[in-house]
C-alpha positions in Angstrom: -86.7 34.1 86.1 -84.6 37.1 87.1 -82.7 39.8 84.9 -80.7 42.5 86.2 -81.8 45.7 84.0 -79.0 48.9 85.1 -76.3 51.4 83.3 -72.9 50.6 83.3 -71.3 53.9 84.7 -66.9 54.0 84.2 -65.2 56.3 86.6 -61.6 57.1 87.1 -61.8 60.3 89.6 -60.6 60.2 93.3 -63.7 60.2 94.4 -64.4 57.3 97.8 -66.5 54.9 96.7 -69.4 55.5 98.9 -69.7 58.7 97.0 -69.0 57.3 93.3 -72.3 54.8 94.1 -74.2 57.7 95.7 -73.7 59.8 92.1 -74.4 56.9 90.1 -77.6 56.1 91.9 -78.6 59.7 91.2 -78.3 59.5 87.7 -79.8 56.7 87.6 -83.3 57.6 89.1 -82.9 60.2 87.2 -82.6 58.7 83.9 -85.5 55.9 84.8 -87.1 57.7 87.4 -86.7 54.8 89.7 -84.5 54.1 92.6 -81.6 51.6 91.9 -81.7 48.4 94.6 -78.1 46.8 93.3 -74.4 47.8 92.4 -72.4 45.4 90.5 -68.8 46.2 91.4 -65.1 44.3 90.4 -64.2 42.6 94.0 -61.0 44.7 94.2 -63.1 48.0 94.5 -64.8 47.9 98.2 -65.8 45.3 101.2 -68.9 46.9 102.0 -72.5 45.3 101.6 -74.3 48.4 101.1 -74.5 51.7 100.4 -77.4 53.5 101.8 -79.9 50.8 100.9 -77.8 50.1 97.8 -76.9 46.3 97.9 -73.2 46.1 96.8 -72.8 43.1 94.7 -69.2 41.7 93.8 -68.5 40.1 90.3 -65.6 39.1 88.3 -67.7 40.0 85.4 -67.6 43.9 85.8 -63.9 45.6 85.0 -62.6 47.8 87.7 -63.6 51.3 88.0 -66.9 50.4 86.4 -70.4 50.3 88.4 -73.7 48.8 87.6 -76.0 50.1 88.9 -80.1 49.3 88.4 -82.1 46.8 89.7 -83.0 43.4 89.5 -86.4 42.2 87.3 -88.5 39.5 87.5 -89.5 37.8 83.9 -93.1 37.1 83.6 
């Protein structure tokens, strides 16, 4: 079974949102030292797929404004 392991990032600057995923990424590998595979985004914030090799994935269960970012983790 799968888990989704990531930080939940809130941002509220004017930023496009190609960018705001590119920053969040960054900290991310930074923080981990591993690249980040996935976004969880609110639908209302973009229609793209990807970003980069970033997989965008749309949930109801993240608020606007928020991304989570990480990867996802298979349970052994």
């Amino acid at each position: 079974m799968a888990y989704f392991e990531g930080k939940l990032y809130y941002d509220k600057n004017g930023a496009a949102f190609e960018e705001k995923v590119k920053i969040y990424a960054k900290k991310y590998k930074k923080s981990t030292g591993k690249a980040p595979k996935t976004c969880k985004v609110h639908p209302s914030m973009t229609d793209l797929k990807t970003v980069g090799k970033i997989k965008i994935e749309k949930t109801l269960a993240i608020p606007a404004n928020m991304f989570w970012i990480g990867e996802e983790v298979e349970d052994n």
